[in-house]
C-alpha positions in Angstrom: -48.8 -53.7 -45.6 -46.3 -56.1 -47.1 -47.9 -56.3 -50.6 -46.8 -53.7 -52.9 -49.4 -51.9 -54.3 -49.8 -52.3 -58.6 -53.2 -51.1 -60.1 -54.0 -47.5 -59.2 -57.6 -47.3 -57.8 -60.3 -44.6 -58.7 -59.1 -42.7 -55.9 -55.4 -42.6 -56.8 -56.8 -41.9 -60.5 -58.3 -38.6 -59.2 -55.4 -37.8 -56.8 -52.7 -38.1 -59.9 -54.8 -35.8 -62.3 -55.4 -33.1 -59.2 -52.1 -32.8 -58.6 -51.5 -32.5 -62.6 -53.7 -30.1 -63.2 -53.1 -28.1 -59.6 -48.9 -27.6 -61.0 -49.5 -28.0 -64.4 -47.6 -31.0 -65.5 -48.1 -34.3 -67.7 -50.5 -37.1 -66.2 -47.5 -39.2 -66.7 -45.3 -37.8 -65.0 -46.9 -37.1 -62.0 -48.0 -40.9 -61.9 -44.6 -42.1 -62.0 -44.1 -40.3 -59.1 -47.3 -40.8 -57.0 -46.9 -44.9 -57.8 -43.6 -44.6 -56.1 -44.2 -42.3 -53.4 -47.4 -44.9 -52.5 -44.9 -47.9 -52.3 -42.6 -46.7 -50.3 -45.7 -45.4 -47.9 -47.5 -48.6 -48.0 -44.2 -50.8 -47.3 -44.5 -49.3 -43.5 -48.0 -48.1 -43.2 -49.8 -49.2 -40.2 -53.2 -47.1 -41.0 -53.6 -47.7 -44.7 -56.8 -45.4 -45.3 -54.8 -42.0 -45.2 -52.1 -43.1 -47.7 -53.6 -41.6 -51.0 -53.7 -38.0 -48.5 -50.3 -38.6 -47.3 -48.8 -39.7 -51.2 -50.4 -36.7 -52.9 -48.9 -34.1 -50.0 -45.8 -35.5 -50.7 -45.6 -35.7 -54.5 -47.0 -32.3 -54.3 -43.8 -31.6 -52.3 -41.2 -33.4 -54.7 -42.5 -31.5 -57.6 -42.7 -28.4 -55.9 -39.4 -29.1 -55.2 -38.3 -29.8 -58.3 -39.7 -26.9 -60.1 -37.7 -24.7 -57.6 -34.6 -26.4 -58.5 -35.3 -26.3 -61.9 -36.2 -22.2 -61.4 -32.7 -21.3 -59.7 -30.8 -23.1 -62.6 
């Protein structure tokens, strides 16, 4: 996929405000995140049907991970 990804579909809608509500943080937020995450993803996906599962486990990840950082501070 060589084309970068700019309008967020339905899907990606509904995959940004579960992971919002799931850790409790701002739409926003989470979007900039999940519109990054997708990019880099798509720049090398081969299979592009599983990339909204694979973006949302890892933005679920990278917040996860930076609310535990945030927690040992």
């Amino acid at each position: 996929m060589d084309e970068l990804v700019s309008p967020l579909d339905a899907d990606q809608v509904s995959a940004i405000a579960t992971i919002s509500e799931k850790l409790k943080l701002p739409f926003g937020e989470v979007r900039e995140i999940y519109k990054r995450e997708f990019e880099r993803l798509a720049m090398h996906a081969r299979i592009p049907n599983f990339l909204t599962v694979l973006t949302m486990r890892n933005v679920q990840s990278i917040l996860r991970g930076v609310g535990k950082r945030a927690a040992l501070s």
